[in-house]
C-alpha positions as CSV (number, residue, x, y, z in Angstrom):
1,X,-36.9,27.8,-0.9
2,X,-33.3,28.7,-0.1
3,X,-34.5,28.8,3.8
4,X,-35.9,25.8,3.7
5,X,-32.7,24.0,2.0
6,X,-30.6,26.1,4.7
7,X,-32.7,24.4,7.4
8,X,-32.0,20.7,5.3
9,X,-28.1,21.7,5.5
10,X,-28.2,22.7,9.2
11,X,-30.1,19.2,9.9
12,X,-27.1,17.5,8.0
13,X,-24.2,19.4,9.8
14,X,-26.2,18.6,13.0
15,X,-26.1,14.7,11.9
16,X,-22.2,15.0,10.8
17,X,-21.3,16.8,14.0
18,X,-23.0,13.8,16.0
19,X,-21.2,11.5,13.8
20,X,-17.7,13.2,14.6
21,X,-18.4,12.8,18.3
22,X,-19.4,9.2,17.8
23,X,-16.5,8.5,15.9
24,X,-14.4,10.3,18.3
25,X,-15.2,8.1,21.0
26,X,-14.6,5.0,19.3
27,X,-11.5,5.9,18.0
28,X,-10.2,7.4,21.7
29,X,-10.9,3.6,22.6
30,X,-8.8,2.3,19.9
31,X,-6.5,4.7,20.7
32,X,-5.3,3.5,23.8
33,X,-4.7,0.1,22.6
34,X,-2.7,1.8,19.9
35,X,-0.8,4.0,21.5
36,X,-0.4,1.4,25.2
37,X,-0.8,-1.6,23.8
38,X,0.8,-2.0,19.8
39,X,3.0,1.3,19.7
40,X,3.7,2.7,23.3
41,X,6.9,5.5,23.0
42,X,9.0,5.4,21.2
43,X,7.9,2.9,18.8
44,X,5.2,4.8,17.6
45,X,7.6,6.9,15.9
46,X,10.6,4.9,15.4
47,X,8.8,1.5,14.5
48,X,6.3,3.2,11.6
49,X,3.3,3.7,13.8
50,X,3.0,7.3,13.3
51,X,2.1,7.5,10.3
52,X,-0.4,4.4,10.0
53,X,-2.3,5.8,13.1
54,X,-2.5,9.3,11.3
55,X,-4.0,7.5,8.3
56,X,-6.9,5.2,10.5
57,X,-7.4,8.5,12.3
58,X,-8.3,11.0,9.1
59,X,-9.9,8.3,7.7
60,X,-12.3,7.4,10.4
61,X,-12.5,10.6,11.4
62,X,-13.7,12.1,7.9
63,X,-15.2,9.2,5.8
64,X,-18.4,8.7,8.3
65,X,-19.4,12.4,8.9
66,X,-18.7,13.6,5.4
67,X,-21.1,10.8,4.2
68,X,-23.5,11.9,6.7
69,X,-23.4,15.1,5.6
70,X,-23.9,14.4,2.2
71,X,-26.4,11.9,2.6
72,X,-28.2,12.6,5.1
73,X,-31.6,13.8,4.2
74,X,-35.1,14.2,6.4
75,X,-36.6,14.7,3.1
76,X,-36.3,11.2,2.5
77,X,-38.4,7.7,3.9
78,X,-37.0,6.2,7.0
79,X,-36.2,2.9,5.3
80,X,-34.3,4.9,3.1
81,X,-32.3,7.1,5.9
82,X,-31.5,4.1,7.8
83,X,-30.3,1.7,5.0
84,X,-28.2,5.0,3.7
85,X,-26.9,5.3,7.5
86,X,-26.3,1.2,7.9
87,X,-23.8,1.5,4.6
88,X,-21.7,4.4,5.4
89,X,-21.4,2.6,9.7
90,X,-20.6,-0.7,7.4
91,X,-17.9,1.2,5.5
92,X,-16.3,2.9,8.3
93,X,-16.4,0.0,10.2
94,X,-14.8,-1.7,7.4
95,X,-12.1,0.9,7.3
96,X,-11.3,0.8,10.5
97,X,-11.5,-2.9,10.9
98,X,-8.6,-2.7,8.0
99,X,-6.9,-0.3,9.8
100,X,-6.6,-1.7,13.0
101,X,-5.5,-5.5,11.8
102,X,-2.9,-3.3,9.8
103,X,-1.5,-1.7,12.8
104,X,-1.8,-5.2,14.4
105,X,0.2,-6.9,11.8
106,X,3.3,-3.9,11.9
107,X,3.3,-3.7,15.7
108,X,6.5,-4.3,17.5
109,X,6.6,-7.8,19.4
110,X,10.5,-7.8,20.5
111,X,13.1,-5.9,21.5
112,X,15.9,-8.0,20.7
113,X,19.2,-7.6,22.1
114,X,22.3,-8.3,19.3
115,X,25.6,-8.4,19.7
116,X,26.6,-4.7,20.2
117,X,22.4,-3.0,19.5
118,X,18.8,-3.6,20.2
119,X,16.8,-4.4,17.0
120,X,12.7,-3.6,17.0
121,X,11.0,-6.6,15.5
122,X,7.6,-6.3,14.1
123,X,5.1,-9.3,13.9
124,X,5.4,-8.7,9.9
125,X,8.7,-9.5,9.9
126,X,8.7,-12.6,11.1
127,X,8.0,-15.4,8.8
128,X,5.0,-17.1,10.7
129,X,6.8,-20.8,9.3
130,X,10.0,-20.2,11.2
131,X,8.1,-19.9,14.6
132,X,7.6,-23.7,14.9
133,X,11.5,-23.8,15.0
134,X,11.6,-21.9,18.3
135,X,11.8,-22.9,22.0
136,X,8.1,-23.2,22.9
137,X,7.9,-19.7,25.0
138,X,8.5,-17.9,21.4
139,X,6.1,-19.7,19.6
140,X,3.7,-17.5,19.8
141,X,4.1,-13.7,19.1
142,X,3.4,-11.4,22.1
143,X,-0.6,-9.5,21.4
144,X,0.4,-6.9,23.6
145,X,3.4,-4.7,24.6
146,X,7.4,-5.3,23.4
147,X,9.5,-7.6,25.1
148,X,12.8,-7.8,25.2
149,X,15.0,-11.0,24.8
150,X,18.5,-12.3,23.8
151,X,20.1,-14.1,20.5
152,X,22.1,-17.4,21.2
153,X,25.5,-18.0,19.1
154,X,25.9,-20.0,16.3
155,X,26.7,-23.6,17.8
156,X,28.5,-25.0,14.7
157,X,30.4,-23.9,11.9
158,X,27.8,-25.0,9.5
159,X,25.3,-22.9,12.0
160,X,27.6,-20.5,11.9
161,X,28.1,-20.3,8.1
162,X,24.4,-20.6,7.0
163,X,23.6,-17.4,9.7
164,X,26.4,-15.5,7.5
165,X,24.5,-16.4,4.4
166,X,20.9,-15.4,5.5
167,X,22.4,-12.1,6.8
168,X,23.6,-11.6,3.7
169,X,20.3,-12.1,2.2
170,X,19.3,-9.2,4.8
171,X,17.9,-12.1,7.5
172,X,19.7,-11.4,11.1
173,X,19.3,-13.7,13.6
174,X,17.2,-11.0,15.7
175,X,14.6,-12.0,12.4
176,X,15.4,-15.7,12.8
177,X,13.0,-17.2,15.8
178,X,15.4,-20.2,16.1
179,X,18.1,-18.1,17.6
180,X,15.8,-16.4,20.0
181,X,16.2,-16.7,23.9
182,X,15.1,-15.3,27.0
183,X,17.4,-12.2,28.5
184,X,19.7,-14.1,30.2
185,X,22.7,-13.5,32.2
186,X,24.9,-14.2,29.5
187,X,22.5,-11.7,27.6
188,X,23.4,-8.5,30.5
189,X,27.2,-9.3,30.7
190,X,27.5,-8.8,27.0
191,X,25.2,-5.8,27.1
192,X,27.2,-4.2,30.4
193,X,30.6,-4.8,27.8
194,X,28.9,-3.0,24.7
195,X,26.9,-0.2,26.5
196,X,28.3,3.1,26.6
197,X,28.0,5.9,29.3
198,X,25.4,8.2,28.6
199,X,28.6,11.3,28.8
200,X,29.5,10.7,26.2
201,X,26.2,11.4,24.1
202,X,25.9,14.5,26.2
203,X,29.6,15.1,25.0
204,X,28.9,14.9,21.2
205,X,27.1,18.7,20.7
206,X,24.7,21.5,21.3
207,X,21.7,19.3,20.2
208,X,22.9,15.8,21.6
209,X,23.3,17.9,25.6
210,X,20.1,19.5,25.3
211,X,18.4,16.2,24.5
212,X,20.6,14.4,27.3
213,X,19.8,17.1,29.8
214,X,16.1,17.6,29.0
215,X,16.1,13.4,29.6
216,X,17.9,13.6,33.0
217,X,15.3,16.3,34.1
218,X,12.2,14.3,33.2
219,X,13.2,11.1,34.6
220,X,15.3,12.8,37.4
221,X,18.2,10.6,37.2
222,X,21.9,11.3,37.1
223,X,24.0,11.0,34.5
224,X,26.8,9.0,35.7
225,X,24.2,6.2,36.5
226,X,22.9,5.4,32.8
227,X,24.2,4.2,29.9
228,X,23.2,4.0,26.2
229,X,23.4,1.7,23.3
230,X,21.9,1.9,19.8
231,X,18.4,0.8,19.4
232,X,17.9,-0.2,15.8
233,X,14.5,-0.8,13.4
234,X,15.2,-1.0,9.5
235,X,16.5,2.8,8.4
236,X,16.2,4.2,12.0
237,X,18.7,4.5,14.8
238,X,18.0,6.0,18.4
239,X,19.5,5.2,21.6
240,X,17.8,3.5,24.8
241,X,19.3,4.2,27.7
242,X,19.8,2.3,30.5
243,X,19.8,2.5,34.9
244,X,23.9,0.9,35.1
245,X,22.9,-1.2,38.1
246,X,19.8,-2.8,36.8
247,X,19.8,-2.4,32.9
248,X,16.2,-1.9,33.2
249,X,15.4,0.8,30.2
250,X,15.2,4.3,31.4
251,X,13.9,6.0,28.6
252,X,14.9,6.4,24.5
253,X,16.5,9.2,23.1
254,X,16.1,10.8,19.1
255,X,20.4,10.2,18.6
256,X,21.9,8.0,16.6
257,X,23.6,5.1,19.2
258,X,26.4,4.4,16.9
Protein backbone atom coordinates (compact mmCIF):
# COMPACT_ATOMS: atom_id res chain seq x y z
CA UNK A 1 0.00 0.00 0.00
CA UNK A 2 2.45 2.74 1.04
CA UNK A 3 4.51 1.76 -2.38
CA UNK A 4 1.87 2.04 -4.33
CA UNK A 5 0.80 5.68 -2.80
CA UNK A 6 4.74 6.54 -3.17
CA UNK A 7 4.42 5.70 -6.88
CA UNK A 8 0.84 8.03 -6.91
CA UNK A 9 3.04 10.89 -5.24
CA UNK A 10 6.03 10.44 -7.66
CA UNK A 11 3.33 10.62 -10.70
CA UNK A 12 2.06 13.94 -9.07
CA UNK A 13 5.61 15.57 -8.48
CA UNK A 14 6.30 14.36 -12.12
CA UNK A 15 2.96 16.39 -13.26
CA UNK A 16 3.96 19.61 -10.96
CA UNK A 17 7.49 19.58 -12.22
CA UNK A 18 6.03 19.65 -15.92
CA UNK A 19 3.72 22.26 -14.79
CA UNK A 20 6.75 24.48 -13.28
CA UNK A 21 8.50 24.23 -16.68
CA UNK A 22 5.33 25.19 -18.48
CA UNK A 23 4.80 27.90 -16.42
CA UNK A 24 8.23 28.90 -16.62
CA UNK A 25 8.12 29.46 -20.14
CA UNK A 26 5.23 31.47 -20.27
CA UNK A 27 6.12 33.69 -17.71
CA UNK A 28 9.97 34.16 -19.41
CA UNK A 29 7.65 35.44 -22.35
CA UNK A 30 5.88 37.80 -20.22
CA UNK A 31 8.80 38.63 -18.79
CA UNK A 32 10.39 40.42 -21.47
CA UNK A 33 7.54 42.54 -22.09
CA UNK A 34 7.82 43.37 -18.41
CA UNK A 35 11.01 43.93 -17.94
CA UNK A 36 11.67 45.74 -21.95
CA UNK A 37 8.63 46.86 -22.62
CA UNK A 38 6.40 48.31 -19.12
CA UNK A 39 9.44 48.50 -16.62
CA UNK A 40 12.92 48.55 -18.47
CA UNK A 41 15.84 49.97 -15.69
CA UNK A 42 15.45 51.67 -13.62
CA UNK A 43 11.85 51.90 -13.44
CA UNK A 44 11.37 48.61 -12.35
CA UNK A 45 12.63 49.59 -9.17
CA UNK A 46 12.08 53.15 -8.87
CA UNK A 47 8.52 53.21 -10.46
CA UNK A 48 6.98 50.14 -8.12
CA UNK A 49 7.52 47.37 -10.61
CA UNK A 50 9.55 45.29 -8.47
CA UNK A 51 7.55 44.31 -6.31
CA UNK A 52 4.29 43.72 -8.50
CA UNK A 53 6.44 41.41 -10.83
CA UNK A 54 7.66 39.47 -7.66
CA UNK A 55 4.08 38.97 -6.80
CA UNK A 56 2.72 37.72 -10.71
CA UNK A 57 5.96 35.61 -10.55
CA UNK A 58 5.29 33.58 -7.01
CA UNK A 59 1.96 33.42 -7.86
CA UNK A 60 2.10 31.90 -11.29
CA UNK A 61 4.90 30.19 -10.48
CA UNK A 62 3.31 28.29 -7.28
CA UNK A 63 -0.58 28.36 -7.71
CA UNK A 64 -0.52 25.96 -11.03
CA UNK A 65 2.03 23.22 -9.79
CA UNK A 66 0.95 23.06 -6.25
CA UNK A 67 -2.62 22.42 -7.62
CA UNK A 68 -1.23 19.89 -9.75
CA UNK A 69 0.36 18.26 -7.21
CA UNK A 70 -2.41 18.07 -5.11
CA UNK A 71 -4.81 17.19 -7.56
CA UNK A 72 -3.52 15.40 -9.71
CA UNK A 73 -4.52 11.78 -9.55
CA UNK A 74 -4.14 8.67 -12.25
CA UNK A 75 -6.44 6.95 -9.90
CA UNK A 76 -9.11 9.01 -11.15
CA UNK A 77 -11.44 8.98 -14.73
CA UNK A 78 -10.01 11.09 -17.53
CA UNK A 79 -13.05 13.27 -17.62
CA UNK A 80 -12.30 13.93 -14.25
CA UNK A 81 -8.35 14.64 -14.60
CA UNK A 82 -8.97 16.85 -17.39
CA UNK A 83 -11.80 19.04 -16.04
CA UNK A 84 -9.58 19.16 -12.60
CA UNK A 85 -6.51 20.27 -14.97
CA UNK A 86 -8.85 22.82 -17.26
CA UNK A 87 -9.84 24.74 -13.69
CA UNK A 88 -6.49 25.12 -12.08
CA UNK A 89 -5.01 26.41 -16.27
CA UNK A 90 -8.40 28.74 -15.91
CA UNK A 91 -7.23 30.06 -12.59
CA UNK A 92 -3.76 30.65 -13.28
CA UNK A 93 -4.66 32.09 -16.35
CA UNK A 94 -6.89 34.21 -14.55
CA UNK A 95 -4.16 35.22 -12.15
CA UNK A 96 -1.91 36.11 -14.47
CA UNK A 97 -4.32 37.80 -16.72
CA UNK A 98 -4.90 40.08 -13.40
CA UNK A 99 -1.45 40.44 -12.99
CA UNK A 100 -0.40 41.51 -16.15
CA UNK A 101 -3.31 44.27 -16.87
CA UNK A 102 -2.11 45.42 -13.22
CA UNK A 103 1.42 45.86 -14.32
CA UNK A 104 -0.14 47.47 -17.51
CA UNK A 105 -2.16 49.89 -15.66
CA UNK A 106 1.10 51.10 -13.17
CA UNK A 107 3.58 51.16 -15.98
CA UNK A 108 5.54 54.31 -16.63
CA UNK A 109 4.33 56.15 -19.89
CA UNK A 110 6.46 59.57 -19.51
CA UNK A 111 9.42 60.92 -18.41
CA UNK A 112 8.48 64.41 -17.87
CA UNK A 113 10.89 67.12 -17.69
CA UNK A 114 9.74 70.04 -14.83
CA UNK A 115 11.19 72.95 -14.08
CA UNK A 116 14.43 71.97 -12.25
CA UNK A 117 13.62 67.45 -12.20
CA UNK A 118 12.26 64.67 -14.31
CA UNK A 119 9.05 63.22 -12.84
CA UNK A 120 8.02 59.35 -13.85
CA UNK A 121 4.37 59.26 -14.77
CA UNK A 122 2.45 56.16 -14.64
CA UNK A 123 -0.70 55.46 -16.95
CA UNK A 124 -2.66 55.27 -13.38
CA UNK A 125 -1.94 58.55 -12.62
CA UNK A 126 -3.35 60.11 -15.23
CA UNK A 127 -6.92 60.84 -15.09
CA UNK A 128 -8.10 59.12 -18.52
CA UNK A 129 -10.81 62.54 -18.77
CA UNK A 130 -8.05 65.02 -18.80
CA UNK A 131 -6.40 63.36 -22.03
CA UNK A 132 -9.04 64.86 -24.41
CA UNK A 133 -7.58 68.25 -23.19
CA UNK A 134 -4.23 67.56 -24.79
CA UNK A 135 -2.52 68.32 -28.16
CA UNK A 136 -3.57 65.34 -30.19
CA UNK A 137 0.09 63.46 -30.15
CA UNK A 138 -0.65 62.98 -26.10
CA UNK A 139 -3.97 61.77 -26.46
CA UNK A 140 -3.24 58.56 -26.30
CA UNK A 141 -0.87 56.97 -23.65
CA UNK A 142 2.32 55.30 -24.98
CA UNK A 143 1.69 50.91 -24.86
CA UNK A 144 5.24 50.53 -24.87
CA UNK A 145 8.51 52.09 -23.44
CA UNK A 146 8.82 55.80 -21.49
CA UNK A 147 9.11 58.79 -23.29
CA UNK A 148 10.22 61.74 -22.45
CA UNK A 149 8.61 65.22 -23.02
CA UNK A 150 8.35 68.86 -21.72
CA UNK A 151 5.75 71.05 -19.57
CA UNK A 152 4.62 74.48 -21.16
CA UNK A 153 4.17 77.60 -18.70
CA UNK A 154 1.17 78.90 -17.40
CA UNK A 155 -0.05 81.48 -20.23
CA UNK A 156 -2.26 83.63 -17.93
CA UNK A 157 -2.53 84.56 -14.52
CA UNK A 158 -5.69 82.82 -14.07
CA UNK A 159 -3.74 79.67 -15.75
CA UNK A 160 -1.20 80.48 -13.64
CA UNK A 161 -3.22 80.68 -10.40
CA UNK A 162 -5.47 77.58 -10.94
CA UNK A 163 -2.02 75.37 -11.65
CA UNK A 164 -0.99 76.76 -8.03
CA UNK A 165 -4.20 75.47 -6.66
CA UNK A 166 -4.15 71.84 -8.21
CA UNK A 167 -0.57 71.54 -7.03
CA UNK A 168 -1.62 72.24 -3.90
CA UNK A 169 -4.14 69.58 -4.08
CA UNK A 170 -0.95 67.34 -5.01
CA UNK A 171 -1.78 67.71 -9.02
CA UNK A 172 1.59 69.06 -10.88
CA UNK A 173 1.41 69.88 -14.19
CA UNK A 174 3.77 66.84 -15.12
CA UNK A 175 0.07 64.99 -13.98
CA UNK A 176 -1.94 67.50 -15.97
CA UNK A 177 -2.00 66.28 -19.88
CA UNK A 178 -2.97 69.87 -20.88
CA UNK A 179 0.39 71.23 -20.07
CA UNK A 180 2.23 68.43 -21.83
CA UNK A 181 4.57 69.14 -24.88
CA UNK A 182 7.06 67.57 -26.93
CA UNK A 183 10.98 68.08 -25.78
CA UNK A 184 11.61 71.09 -27.25
CA UNK A 185 14.38 73.47 -27.52
CA UNK A 186 13.05 75.61 -25.03
CA UNK A 187 12.63 72.23 -23.06
CA UNK A 188 17.03 71.42 -23.40
CA UNK A 189 18.01 75.19 -22.62
CA UNK A 190 16.16 75.03 -19.41
CA UNK A 191 17.42 71.51 -18.62
CA UNK A 192 21.36 72.54 -19.76
CA UNK A 193 20.54 75.75 -16.87
CA UNK A 194 19.30 73.27 -14.06
CA UNK A 195 21.55 70.22 -14.74
CA UNK A 196 24.45 69.70 -12.62
CA UNK A 197 27.90 68.13 -13.30
CA UNK A 198 28.14 64.79 -12.45
CA UNK A 199 31.55 65.94 -9.96
CA UNK A 200 29.89 66.98 -7.90
CA UNK A 201 27.80 63.73 -6.94
CA UNK A 202 31.13 61.99 -7.06
CA UNK A 203 32.13 64.84 -4.61
CA UNK A 204 29.45 64.20 -1.96
CA UNK A 205 31.08 60.69 -0.25
CA UNK A 206 32.49 57.24 -0.05
CA UNK A 207 29.11 55.71 -1.35
CA UNK A 208 28.05 58.53 -3.80
CA UNK A 209 32.09 57.98 -5.77
CA UNK A 210 31.83 54.43 -5.74
CA UNK A 211 28.47 54.50 -7.42
CA UNK A 212 29.77 57.49 -9.84
CA UNK A 213 32.88 55.51 -10.65
CA UNK A 214 31.34 52.04 -11.03
CA UNK A 215 28.84 54.11 -13.67
CA UNK A 216 31.76 55.72 -15.65
CA UNK A 217 33.31 52.20 -15.93
CA UNK A 218 30.16 50.45 -17.29
CA UNK A 219 29.25 52.94 -19.70
CA UNK A 220 32.96 54.10 -20.39
CA UNK A 221 32.41 57.65 -20.32
CA UNK A 222 34.23 60.51 -18.63
CA UNK A 223 33.17 62.42 -16.10
CA UNK A 224 33.58 65.85 -17.15
CA UNK A 225 31.17 64.99 -20.13
CA UNK A 226 27.81 64.18 -18.05
CA UNK A 227 25.71 65.79 -15.99
CA UNK A 228 22.83 64.91 -13.52
CA UNK A 229 19.61 66.13 -12.39
CA UNK A 230 16.98 64.53 -10.03
CA UNK A 231 14.67 62.07 -11.41
CA UNK A 232 11.52 62.05 -9.35
CA UNK A 233 8.44 59.32 -8.89
CA UNK A 234 6.08 59.89 -5.71
CA UNK A 235 8.59 59.07 -2.45
CA UNK A 236 11.61 58.25 -4.65
CA UNK A 237 14.46 60.30 -5.86
CA UNK A 238 17.49 59.10 -8.07
CA UNK A 239 19.48 60.91 -10.48
CA UNK A 240 19.61 60.41 -14.47
CA UNK A 241 22.51 61.44 -15.89
CA UNK A 242 23.12 62.98 -18.93
CA UNK A 243 25.98 63.04 -22.30
CA UNK A 244 26.48 67.37 -21.88
CA UNK A 245 26.55 67.63 -25.64
CA UNK A 246 23.54 65.73 -26.55
CA UNK A 247 21.38 65.44 -23.27
CA UNK A 248 20.56 62.03 -24.47
CA UNK A 249 20.22 59.82 -20.90
CA UNK A 250 23.34 58.03 -20.17
CA UNK A 251 22.26 55.98 -17.48
CA UNK A 252 20.41 56.47 -13.74
CA UNK A 253 22.02 56.39 -10.64
CA UNK A 254 20.52 55.10 -6.81
CA UNK A 255 21.39 59.09 -5.30
CA UNK A 256 19.14 61.43 -4.33
CA UNK A 257 19.41 64.49 -7.30
CA UNK A 258 18.61 67.15 -4.97
Amino acid sequence: MSVRLNSLWVIRCKAAGVHFLCSLVVLSAAAFVLFFEWFPYPYWSLAGGKRLIEIIFMVDLVLGPLLTLLLFDVRKTKLALALDMALIIILQIGAMSYGLYSAFVARPVYLVYEVDRFVVVTAADVDPNDLVKAESDFQQLPRRGIKKIGVRDPQSAKERAASFELALAGKDVSLRPDYWKHFDEASKQQLRQRMRSLAELDARGESEKKLVSDFLKEHKERIDALYYIPVVFRDQVWSVVLVESTLEIAGYLPIDGF
